[in-house]
Backbone and ligand atoms as CSV (ligand in chain L), in Angstrom:
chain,resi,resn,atom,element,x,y,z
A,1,UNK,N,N,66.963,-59.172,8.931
A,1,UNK,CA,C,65.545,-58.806,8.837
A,1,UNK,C,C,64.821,-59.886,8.033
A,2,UNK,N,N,64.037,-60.339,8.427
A,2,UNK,CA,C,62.717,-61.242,7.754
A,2,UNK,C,C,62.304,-61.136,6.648
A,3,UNK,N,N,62.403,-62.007,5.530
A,3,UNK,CA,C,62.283,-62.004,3.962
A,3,UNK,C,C,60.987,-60.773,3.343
A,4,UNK,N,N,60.243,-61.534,4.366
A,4,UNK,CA,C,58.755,-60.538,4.285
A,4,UNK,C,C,58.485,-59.289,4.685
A,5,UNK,N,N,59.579,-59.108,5.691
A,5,UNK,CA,C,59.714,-57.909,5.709
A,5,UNK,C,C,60.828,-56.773,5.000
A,6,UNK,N,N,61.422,-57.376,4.434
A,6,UNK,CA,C,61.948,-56.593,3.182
A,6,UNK,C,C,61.448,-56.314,2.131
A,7,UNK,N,N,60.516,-57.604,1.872
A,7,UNK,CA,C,59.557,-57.203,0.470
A,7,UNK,C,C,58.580,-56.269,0.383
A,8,UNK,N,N,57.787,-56.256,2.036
A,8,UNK,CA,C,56.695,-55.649,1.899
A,8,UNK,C,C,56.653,-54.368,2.876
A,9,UNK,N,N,57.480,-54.351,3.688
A,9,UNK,CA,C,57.833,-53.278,4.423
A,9,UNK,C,C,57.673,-52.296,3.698
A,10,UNK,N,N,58.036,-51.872,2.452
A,10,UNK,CA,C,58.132,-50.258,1.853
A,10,UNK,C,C,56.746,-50.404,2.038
A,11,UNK,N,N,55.999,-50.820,1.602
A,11,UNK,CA,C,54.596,-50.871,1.044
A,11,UNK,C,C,53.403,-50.069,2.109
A,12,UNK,N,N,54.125,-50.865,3.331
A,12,UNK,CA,C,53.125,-51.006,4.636
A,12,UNK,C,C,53.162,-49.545,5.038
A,13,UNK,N,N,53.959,-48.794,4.772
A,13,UNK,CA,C,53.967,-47.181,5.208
A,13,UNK,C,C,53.453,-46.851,4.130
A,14,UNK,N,N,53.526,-46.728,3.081
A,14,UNK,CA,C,52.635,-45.887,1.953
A,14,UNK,C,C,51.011,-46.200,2.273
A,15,UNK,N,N,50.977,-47.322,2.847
A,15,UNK,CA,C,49.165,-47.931,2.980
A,15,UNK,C,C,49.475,-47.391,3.964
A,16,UNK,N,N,49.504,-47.141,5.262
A,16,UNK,CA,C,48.916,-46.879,6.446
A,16,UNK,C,C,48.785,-44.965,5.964
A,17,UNK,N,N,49.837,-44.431,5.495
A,17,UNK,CA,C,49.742,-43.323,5.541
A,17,UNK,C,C,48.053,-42.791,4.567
A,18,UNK,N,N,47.774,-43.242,3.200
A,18,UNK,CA,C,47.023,-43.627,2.942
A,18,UNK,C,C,45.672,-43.410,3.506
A,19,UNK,N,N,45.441,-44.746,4.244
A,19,UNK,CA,C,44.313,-45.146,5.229
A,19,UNK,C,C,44.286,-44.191,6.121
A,20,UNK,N,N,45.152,-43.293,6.718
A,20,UNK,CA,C,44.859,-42.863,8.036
A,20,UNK,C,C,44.353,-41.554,7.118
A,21,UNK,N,N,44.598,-40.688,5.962
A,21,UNK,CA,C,44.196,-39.327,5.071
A,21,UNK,C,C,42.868,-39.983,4.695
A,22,UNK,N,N,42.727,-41.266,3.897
A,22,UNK,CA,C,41.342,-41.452,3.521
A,22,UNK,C,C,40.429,-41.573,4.568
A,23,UNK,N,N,40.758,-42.047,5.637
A,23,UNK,CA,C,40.069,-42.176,6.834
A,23,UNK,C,C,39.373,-40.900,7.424
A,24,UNK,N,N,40.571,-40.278,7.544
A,24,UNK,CA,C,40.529,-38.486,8.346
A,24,UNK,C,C,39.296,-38.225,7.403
A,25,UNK,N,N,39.674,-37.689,6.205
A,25,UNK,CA,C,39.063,-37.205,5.493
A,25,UNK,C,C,37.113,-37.509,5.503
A,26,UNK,N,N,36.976,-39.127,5.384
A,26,UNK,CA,C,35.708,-39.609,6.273
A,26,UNK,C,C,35.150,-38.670,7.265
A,27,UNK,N,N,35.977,-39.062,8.058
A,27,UNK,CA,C,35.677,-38.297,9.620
A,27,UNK,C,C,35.298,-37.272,9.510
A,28,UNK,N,N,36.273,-36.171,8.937
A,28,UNK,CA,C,35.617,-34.775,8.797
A,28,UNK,C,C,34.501,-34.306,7.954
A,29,UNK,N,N,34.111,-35.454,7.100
A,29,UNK,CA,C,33.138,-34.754,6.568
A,29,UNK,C,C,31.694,-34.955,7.640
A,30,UNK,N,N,31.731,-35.773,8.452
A,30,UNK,CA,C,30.265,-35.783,9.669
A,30,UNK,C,C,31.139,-35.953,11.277
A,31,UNK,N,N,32.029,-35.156,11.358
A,31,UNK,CA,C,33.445,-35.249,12.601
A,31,UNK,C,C,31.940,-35.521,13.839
A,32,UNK,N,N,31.068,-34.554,13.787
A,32,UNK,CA,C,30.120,-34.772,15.327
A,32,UNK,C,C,29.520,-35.492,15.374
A,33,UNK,N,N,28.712,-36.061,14.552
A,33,UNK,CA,C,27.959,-37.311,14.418
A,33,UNK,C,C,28.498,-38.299,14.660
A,34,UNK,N,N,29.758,-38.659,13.471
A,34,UNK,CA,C,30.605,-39.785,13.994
A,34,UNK,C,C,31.413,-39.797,14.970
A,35,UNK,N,N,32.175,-38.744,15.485
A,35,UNK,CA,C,32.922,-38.797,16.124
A,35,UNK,C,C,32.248,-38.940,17.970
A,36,UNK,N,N,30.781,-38.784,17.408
A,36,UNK,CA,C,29.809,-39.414,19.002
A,36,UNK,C,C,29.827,-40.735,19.039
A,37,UNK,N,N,29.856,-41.487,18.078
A,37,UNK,CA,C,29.139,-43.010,17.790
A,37,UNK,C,C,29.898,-43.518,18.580
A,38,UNK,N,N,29.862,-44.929,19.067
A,38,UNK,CA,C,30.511,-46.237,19.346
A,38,UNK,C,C,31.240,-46.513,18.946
A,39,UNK,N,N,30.824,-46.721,17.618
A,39,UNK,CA,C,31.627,-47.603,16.980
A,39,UNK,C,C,32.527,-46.536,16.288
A,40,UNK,N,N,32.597,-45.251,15.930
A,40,UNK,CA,C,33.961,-44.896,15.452
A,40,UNK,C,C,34.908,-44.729,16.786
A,41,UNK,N,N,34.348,-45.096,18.288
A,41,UNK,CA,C,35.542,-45.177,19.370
A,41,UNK,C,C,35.900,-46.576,19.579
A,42,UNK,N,N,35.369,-47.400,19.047
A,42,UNK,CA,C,35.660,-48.854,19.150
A,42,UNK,C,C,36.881,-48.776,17.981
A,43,UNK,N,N,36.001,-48.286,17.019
A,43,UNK,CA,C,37.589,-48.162,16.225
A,43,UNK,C,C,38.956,-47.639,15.847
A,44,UNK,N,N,38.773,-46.401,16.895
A,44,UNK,CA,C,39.844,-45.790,17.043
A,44,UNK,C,C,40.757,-46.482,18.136
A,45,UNK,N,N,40.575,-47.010,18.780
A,45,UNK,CA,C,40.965,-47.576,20.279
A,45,UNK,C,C,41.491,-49.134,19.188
A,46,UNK,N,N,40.708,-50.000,18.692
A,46,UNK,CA,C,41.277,-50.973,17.544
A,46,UNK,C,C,42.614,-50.227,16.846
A,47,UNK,N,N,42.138,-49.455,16.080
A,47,UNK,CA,C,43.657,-48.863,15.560
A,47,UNK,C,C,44.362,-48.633,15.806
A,48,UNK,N,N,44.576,-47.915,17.299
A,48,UNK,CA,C,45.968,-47.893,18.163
A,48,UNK,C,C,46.411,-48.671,18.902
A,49,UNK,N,N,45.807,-50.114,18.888
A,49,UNK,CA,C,46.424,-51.027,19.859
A,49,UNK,C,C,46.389,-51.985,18.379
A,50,UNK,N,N,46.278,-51.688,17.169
A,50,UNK,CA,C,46.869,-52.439,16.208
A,50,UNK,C,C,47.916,-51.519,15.729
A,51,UNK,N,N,48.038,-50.378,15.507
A,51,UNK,CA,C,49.527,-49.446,15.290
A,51,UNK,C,C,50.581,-50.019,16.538
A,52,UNK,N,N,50.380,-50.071,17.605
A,52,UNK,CA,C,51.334,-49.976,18.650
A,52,UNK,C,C,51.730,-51.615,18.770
A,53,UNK,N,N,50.752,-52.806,18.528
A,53,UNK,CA,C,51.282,-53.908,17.691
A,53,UNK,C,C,52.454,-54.267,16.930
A,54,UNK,N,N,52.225,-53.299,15.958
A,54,UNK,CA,C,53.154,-53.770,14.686
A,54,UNK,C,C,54.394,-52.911,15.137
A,55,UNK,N,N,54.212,-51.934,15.933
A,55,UNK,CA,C,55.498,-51.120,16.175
A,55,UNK,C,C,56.668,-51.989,16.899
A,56,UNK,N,N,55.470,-53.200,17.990
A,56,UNK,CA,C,55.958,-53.702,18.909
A,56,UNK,C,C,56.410,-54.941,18.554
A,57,UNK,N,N,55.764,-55.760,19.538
A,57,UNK,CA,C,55.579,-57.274,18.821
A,57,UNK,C,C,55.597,-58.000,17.801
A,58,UNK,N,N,55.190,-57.384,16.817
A,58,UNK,CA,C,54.921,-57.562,14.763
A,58,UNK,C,C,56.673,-57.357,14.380
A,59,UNK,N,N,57.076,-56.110,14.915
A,59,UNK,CA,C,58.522,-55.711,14.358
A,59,UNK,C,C,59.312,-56.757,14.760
A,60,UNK,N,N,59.414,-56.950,16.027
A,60,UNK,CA,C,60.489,-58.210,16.751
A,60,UNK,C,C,60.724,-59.543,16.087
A,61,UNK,N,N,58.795,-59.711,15.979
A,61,UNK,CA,C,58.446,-61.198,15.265
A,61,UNK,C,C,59.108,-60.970,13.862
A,62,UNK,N,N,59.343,-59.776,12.780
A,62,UNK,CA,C,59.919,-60.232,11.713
A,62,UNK,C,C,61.203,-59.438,11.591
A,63,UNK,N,N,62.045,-59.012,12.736
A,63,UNK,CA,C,63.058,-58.679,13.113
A,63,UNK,C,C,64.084,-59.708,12.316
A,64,UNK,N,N,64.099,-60.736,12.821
A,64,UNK,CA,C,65.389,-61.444,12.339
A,64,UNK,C,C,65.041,-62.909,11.528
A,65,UNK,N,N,65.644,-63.808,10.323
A,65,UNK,CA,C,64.757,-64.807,9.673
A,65,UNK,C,C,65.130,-65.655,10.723
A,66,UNK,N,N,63.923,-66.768,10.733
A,66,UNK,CA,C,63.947,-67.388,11.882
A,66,UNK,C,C,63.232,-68.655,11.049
A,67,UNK,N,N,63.901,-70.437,11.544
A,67,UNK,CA,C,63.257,-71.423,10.890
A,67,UNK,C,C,62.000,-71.509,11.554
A,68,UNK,N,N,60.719,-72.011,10.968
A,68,UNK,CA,C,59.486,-72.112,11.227
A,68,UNK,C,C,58.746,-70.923,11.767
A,69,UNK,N,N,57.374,-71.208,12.819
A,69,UNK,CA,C,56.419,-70.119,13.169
A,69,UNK,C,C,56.920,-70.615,14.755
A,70,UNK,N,N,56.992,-69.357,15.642
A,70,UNK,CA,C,57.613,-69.754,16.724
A,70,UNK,C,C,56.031,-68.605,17.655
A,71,UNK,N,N,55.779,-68.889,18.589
A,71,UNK,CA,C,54.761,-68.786,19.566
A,71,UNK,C,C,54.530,-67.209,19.005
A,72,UNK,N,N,55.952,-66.088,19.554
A,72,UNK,CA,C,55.409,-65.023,19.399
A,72,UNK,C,C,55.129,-65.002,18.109
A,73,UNK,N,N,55.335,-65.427,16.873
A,73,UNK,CA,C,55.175,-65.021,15.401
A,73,UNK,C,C,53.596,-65.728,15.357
A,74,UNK,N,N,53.059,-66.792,16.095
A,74,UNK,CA,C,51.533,-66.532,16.501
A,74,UNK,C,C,51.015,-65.810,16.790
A,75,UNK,N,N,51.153,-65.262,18.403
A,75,UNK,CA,C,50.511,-64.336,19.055
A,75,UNK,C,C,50.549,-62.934,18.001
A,76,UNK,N,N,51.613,-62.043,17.589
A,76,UNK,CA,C,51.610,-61.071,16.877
A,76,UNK,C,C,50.736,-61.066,15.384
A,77,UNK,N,N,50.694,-62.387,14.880
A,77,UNK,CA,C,49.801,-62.553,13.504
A,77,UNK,C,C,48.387,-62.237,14.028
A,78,UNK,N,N,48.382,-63.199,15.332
A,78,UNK,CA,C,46.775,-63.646,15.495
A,78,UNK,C,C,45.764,-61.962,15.991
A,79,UNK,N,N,46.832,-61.495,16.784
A,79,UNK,CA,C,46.218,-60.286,17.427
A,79,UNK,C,C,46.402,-59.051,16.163
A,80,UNK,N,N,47.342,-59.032,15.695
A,80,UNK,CA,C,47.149,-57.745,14.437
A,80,UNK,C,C,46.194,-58.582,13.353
A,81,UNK,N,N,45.952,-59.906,12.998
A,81,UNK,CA,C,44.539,-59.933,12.296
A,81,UNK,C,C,43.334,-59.869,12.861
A,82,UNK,N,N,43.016,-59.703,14.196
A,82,UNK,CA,C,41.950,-59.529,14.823
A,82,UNK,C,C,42.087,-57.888,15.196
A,83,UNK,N,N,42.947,-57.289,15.273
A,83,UNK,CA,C,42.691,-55.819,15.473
A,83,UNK,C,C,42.246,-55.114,13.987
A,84,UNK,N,N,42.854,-55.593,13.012
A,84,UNK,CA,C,42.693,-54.773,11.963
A,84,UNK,C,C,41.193,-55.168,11.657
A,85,UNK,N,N,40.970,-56.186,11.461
A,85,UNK,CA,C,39.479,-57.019,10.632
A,85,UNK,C,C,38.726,-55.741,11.801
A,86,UNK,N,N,39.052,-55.793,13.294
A,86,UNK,CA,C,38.182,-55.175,13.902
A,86,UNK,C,C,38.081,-53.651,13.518
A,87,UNK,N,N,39.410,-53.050,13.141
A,87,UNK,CA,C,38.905,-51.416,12.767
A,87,UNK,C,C,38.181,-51.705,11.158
A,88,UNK,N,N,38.571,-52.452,10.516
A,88,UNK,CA,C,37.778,-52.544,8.658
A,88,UNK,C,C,36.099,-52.463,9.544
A,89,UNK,N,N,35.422,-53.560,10.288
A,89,UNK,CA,C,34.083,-53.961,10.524
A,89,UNK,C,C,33.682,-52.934,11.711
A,90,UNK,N,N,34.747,-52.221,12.113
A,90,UNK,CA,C,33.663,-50.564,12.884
A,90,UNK,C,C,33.425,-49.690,11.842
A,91,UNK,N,N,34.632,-49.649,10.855
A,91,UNK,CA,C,34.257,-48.513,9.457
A,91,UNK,C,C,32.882,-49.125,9.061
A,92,UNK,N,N,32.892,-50.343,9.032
A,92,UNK,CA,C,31.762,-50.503,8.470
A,92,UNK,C,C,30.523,-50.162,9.220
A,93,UNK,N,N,30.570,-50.465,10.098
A,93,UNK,CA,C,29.603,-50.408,11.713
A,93,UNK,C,C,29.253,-48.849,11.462
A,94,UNK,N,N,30.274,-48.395,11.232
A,94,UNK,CA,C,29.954,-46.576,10.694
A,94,UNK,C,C,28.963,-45.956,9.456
A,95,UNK,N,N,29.401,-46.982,8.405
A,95,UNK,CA,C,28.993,-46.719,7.331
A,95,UNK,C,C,27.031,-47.434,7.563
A,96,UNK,N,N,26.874,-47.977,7.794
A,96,UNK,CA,C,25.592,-49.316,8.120
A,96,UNK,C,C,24.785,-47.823,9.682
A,97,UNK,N,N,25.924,-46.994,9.667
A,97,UNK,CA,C,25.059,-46.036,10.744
A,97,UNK,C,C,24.693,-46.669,12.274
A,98,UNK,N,N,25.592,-47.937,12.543
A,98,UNK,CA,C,24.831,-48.471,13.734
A,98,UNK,C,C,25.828,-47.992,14.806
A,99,UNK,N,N,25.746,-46.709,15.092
A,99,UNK,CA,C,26.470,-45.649,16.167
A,99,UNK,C,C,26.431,-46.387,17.130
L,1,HEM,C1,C,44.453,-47.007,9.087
L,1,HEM,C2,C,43.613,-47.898,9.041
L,1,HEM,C3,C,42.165,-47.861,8.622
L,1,HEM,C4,C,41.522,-48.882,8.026
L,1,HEM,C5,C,42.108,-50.234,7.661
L,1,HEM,C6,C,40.139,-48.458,7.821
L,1,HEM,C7,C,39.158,-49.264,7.231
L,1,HEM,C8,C,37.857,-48.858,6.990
L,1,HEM,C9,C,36.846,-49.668,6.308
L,1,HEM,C10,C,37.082,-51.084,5.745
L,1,HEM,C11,C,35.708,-48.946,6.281
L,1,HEM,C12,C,34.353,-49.361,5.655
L,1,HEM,C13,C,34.297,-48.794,4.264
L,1,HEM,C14,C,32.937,-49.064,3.663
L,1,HEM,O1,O,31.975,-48.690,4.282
L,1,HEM,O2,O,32.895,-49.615,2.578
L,1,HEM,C15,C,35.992,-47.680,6.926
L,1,HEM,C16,C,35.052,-46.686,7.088
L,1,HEM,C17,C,35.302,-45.549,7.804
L,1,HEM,N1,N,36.504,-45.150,8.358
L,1,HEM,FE1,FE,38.234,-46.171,8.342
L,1,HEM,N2,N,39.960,-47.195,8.296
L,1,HEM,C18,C,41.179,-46.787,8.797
L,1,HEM,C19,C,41.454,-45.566,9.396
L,1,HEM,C20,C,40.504,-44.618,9.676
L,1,HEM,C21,C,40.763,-43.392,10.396
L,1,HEM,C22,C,42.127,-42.982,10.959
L,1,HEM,C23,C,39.572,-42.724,10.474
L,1,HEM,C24,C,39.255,-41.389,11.096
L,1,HEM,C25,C,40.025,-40.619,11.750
L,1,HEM,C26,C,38.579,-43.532,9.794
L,1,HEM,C27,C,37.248,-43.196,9.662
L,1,HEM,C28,C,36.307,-43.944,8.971
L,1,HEM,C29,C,34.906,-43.545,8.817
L,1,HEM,C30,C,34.276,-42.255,9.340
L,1,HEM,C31,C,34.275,-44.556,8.086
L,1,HEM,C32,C,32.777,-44.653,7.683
L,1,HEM,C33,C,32.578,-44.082,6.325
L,1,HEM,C34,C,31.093,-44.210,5.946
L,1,HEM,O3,O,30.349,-43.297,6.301
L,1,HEM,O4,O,30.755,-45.227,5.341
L,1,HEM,N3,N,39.174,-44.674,9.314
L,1,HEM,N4,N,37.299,-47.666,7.357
């Protein structure tokens, strides 16, 4: 298993579990309002094709230590930092009210 993922692996389940209660919790306090908007379906749809990411592709890429950055350990960085930045900037898109 991948250096980095021994170090930080415990971590990454205590934060997601976390994020997804502080999140909920959001939600339910205006569930119809937000849960009409755009942008909290832009970001739900972001979050599960960045969960199903790291389950996938992310795991493989730090599956085993490997010398240097090899294509997929691109593709899996590049797309789980563009999915996540994208669910952080719909929360926000939420918060800024631009449904
Ligand atoms: C697990 C990963 C998640 C991340 C990284 C994340 C990140 C964020 C960020 C950065 C914001 C903006 C906070 C701000 O305005 O300062 C936000 C807002 C929000 N998030 Fe999430 N979120 C996550 C999961 C969820 C889930 C699962 C839900 C609902 C089921 C949710 C619902 C909301 C709502 C409703 C807001 C807007 C709050 C407001 O009115 O300002 N989030 N989120």
């Amino acid at each position: 298993m991948h250096l980095w993922r021994r170090q930080v692996g415990p971590y990454i389940g205590t934060a997601l579990v976390l994020a997804l209660l502080t999140g909920f919790s959001l939600f339910a306090s205006e569930a119809v309002r937000i849960g009409n908007g755009s942008a909290f379906q832009y970001k739900m749809l972001l979050l599960c094709v960045a969960l199903l990411l790291h389950f996938t592709i992310h795991r493989k890429a730090t599956s085993r230590e490997s010398e240097g950055m090899t294509g997929l350990h691109k593709l899996a960085g590049g797309l789980s930092i563009g999915c996540w930045l994208g669910v952080a900037f719909a929360g926000r898109a939420i918060g800024f009210g631009f449904l």
